[in-house]
Biotite code that builds the C-alpha atoms (Angstrom):
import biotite.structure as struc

atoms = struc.array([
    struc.Atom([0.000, 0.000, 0.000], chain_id="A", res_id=1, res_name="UNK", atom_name="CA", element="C"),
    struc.Atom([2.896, 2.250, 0.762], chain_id="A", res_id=2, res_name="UNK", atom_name="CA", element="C"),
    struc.Atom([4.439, 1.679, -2.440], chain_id="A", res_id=3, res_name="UNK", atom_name="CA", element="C"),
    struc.Atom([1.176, 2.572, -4.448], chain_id="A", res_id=4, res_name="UNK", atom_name="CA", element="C"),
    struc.Atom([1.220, 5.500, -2.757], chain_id="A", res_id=5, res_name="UNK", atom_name="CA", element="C"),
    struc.Atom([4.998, 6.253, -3.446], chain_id="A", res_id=6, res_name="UNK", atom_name="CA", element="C"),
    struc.Atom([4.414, 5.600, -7.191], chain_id="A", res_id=7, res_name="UNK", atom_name="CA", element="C"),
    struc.Atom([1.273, 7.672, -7.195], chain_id="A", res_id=8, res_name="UNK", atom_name="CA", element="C"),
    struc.Atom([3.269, 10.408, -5.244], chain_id="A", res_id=9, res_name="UNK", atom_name="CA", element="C"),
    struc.Atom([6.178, 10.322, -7.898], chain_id="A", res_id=10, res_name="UNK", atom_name="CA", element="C"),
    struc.Atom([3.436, 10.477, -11.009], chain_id="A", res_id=11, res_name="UNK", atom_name="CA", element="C"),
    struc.Atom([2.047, 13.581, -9.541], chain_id="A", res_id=12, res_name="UNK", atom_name="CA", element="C"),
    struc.Atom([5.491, 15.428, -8.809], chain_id="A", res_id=13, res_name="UNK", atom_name="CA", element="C"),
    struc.Atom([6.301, 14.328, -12.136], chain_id="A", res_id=14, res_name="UNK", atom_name="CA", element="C"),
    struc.Atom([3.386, 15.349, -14.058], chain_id="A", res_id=15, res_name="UNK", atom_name="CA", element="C"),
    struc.Atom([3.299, 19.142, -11.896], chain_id="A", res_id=16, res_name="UNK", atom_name="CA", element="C"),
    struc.Atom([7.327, 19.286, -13.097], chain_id="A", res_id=17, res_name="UNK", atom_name="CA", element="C"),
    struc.Atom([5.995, 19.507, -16.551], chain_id="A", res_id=18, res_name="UNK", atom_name="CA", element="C"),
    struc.Atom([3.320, 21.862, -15.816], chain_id="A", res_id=19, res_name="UNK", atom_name="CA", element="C"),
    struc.Atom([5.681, 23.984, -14.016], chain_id="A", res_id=20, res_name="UNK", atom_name="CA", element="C"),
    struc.Atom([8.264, 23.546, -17.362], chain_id="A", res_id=21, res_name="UNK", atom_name="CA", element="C"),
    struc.Atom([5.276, 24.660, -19.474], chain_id="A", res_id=22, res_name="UNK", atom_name="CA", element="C"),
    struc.Atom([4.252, 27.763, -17.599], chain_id="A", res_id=23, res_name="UNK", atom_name="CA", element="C"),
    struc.Atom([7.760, 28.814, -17.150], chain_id="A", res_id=24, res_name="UNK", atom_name="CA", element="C"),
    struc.Atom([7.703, 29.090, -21.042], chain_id="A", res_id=25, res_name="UNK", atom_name="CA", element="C"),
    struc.Atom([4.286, 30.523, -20.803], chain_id="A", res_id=26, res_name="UNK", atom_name="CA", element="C"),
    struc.Atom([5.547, 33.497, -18.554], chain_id="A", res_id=27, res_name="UNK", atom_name="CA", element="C"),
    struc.Atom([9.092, 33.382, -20.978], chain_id="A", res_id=28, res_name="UNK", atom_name="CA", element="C"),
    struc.Atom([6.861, 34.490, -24.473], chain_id="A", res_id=29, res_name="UNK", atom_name="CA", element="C"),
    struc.Atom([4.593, 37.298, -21.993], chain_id="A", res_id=30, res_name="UNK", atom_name="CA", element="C"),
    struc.Atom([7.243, 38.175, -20.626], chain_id="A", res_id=31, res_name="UNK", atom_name="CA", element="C"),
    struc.Atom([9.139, 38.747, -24.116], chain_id="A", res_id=32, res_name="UNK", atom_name="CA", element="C"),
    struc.Atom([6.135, 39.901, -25.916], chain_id="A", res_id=33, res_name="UNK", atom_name="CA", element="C"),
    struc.Atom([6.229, 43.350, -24.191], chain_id="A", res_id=34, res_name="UNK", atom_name="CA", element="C"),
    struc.Atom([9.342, 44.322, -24.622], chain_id="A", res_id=35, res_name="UNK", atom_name="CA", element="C"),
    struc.Atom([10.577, 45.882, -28.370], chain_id="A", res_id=36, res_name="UNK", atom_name="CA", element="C"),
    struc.Atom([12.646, 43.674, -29.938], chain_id="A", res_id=37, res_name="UNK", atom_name="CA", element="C"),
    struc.Atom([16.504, 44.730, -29.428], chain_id="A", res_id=38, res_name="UNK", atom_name="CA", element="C"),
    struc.Atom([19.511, 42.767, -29.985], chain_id="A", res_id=39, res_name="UNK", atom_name="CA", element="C"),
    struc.Atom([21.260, 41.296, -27.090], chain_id="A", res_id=40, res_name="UNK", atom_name="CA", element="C"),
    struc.Atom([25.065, 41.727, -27.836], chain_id="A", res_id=41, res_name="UNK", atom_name="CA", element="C"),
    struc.Atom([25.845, 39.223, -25.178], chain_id="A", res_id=42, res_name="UNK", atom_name="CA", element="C"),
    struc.Atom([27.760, 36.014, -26.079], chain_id="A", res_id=43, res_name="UNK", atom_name="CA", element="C"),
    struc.Atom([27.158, 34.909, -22.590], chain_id="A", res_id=44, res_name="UNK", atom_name="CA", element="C"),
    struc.Atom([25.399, 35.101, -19.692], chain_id="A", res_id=45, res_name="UNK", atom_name="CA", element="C"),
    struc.Atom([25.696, 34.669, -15.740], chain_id="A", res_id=46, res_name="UNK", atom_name="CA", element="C"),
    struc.Atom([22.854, 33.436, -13.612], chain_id="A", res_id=47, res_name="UNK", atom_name="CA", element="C"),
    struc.Atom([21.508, 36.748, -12.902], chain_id="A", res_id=48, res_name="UNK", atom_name="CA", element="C"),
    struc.Atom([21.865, 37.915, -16.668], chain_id="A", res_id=49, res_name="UNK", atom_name="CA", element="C"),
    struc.Atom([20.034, 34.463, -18.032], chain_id="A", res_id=50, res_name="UNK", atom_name="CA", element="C"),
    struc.Atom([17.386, 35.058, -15.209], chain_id="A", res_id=51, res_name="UNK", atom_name="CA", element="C"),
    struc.Atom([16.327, 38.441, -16.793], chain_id="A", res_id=52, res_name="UNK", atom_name="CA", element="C"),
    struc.Atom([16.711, 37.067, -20.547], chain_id="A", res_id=53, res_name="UNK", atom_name="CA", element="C"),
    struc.Atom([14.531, 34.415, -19.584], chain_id="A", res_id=54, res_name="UNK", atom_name="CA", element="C"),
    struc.Atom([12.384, 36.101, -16.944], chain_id="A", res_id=55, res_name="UNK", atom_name="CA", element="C"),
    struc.Atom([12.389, 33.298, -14.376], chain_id="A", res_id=56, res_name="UNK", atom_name="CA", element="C"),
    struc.Atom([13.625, 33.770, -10.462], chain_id="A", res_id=57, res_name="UNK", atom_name="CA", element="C"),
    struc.Atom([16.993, 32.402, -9.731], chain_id="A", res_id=58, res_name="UNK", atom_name="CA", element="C"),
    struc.Atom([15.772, 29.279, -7.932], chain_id="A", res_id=59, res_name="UNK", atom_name="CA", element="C"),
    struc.Atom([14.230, 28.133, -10.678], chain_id="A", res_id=60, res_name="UNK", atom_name="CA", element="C"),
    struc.Atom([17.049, 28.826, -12.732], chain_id="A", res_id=61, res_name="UNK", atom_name="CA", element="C"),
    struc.Atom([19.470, 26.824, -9.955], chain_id="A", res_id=62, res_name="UNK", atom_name="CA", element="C"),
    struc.Atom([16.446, 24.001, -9.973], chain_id="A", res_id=63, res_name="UNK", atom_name="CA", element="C"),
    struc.Atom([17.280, 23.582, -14.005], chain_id="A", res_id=64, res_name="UNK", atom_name="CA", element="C"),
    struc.Atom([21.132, 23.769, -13.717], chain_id="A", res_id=65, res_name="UNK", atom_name="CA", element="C"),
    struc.Atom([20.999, 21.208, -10.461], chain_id="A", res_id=66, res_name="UNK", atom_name="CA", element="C"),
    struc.Atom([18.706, 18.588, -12.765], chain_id="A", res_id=67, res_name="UNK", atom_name="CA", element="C"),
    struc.Atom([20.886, 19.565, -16.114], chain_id="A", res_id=68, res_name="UNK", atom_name="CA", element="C"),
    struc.Atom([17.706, 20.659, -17.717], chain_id="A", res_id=69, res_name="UNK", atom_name="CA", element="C"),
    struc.Atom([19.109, 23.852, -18.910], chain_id="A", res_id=70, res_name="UNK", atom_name="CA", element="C"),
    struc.Atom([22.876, 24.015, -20.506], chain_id="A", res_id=71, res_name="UNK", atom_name="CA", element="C"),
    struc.Atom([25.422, 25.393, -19.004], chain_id="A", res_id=72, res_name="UNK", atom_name="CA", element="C"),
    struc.Atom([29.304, 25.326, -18.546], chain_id="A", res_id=73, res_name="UNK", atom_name="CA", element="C"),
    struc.Atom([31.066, 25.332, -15.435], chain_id="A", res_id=74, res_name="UNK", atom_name="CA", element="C"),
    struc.Atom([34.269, 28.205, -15.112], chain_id="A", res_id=75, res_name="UNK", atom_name="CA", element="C"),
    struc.Atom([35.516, 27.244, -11.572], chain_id="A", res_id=76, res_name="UNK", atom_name="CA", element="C"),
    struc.Atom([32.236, 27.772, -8.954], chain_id="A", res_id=77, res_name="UNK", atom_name="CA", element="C"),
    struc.Atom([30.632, 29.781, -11.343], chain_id="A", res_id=78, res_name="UNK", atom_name="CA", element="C"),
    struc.Atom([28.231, 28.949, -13.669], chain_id="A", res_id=79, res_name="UNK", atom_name="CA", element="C"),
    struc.Atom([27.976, 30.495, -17.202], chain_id="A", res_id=80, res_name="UNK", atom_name="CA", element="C"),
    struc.Atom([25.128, 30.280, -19.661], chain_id="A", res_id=81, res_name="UNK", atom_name="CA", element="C"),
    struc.Atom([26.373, 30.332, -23.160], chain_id="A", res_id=82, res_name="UNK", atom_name="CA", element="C"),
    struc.Atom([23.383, 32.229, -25.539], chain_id="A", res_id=83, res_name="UNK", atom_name="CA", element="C"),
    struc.Atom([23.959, 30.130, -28.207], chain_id="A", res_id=84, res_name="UNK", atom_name="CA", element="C"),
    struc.Atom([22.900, 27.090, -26.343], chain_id="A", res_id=85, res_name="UNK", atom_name="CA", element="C"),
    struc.Atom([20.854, 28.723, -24.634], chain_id="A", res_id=86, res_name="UNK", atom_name="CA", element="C"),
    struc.Atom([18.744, 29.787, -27.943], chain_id="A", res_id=87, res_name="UNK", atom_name="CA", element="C"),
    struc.Atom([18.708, 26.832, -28.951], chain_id="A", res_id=88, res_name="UNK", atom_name="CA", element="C"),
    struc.Atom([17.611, 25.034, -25.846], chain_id="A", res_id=89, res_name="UNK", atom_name="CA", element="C"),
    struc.Atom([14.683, 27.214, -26.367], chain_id="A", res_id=90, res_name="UNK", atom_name="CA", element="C"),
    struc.Atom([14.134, 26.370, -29.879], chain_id="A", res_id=91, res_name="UNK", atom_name="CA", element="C"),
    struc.Atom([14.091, 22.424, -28.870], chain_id="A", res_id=92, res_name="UNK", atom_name="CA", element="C"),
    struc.Atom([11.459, 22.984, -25.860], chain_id="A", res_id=93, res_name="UNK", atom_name="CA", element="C"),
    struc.Atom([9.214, 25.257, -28.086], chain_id="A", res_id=94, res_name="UNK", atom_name="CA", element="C"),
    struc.Atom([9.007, 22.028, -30.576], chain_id="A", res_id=95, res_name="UNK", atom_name="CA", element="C"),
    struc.Atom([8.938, 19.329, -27.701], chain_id="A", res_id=96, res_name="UNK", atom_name="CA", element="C"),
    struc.Atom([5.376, 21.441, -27.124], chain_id="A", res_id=97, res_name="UNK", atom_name="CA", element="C"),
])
């Protein structure tokens, strides 16, 4: 009985993950939508920078870079966002929709 509810437990935190995922991209295109379209000169970003660009709050951010959900590259303790990657990590979630 304990196990069914373990395996029901994980479905569910596994099935609100996505949700979460999907209105983090939600609030991503508002977010964007507003603003005029301007050309980020940036090759690459820090956590704080990629946090604006993408408009999510830093925990979420660390939440993606602790379950390698989001890419990144490690310089020393610090952790760097290429754009690159990061444009086309959005690309590839906008078509997993």
């Amino acid at each position: 009985m304990i196990e069914d509810l373990l395996k029901e437990l994980i479905y569910e935190l596994k099935t609100l993950n996505t949700k979460l995922d999907k209105l983090q991209h939600i609030s991503f295109r508002c977010h964007h939508e507003g603003k005029k379209e301007e050309k980020d000169e940036r090759s690459i970003f820090d956590s704080s920078e990629l946090c604006e660009y993408l408009g999510i709050h830093k925990n979420h951010l660390y939440e993606l870079t602790r379950t390698k959900q989001i890419p990144y590259k490690r310089l020393g303790a610090k952790f760097i966002f290429p754009k690159v990657l990061i444009d086309q990590w959005l690309l590839e979630m906008e078509k997993s929709k």
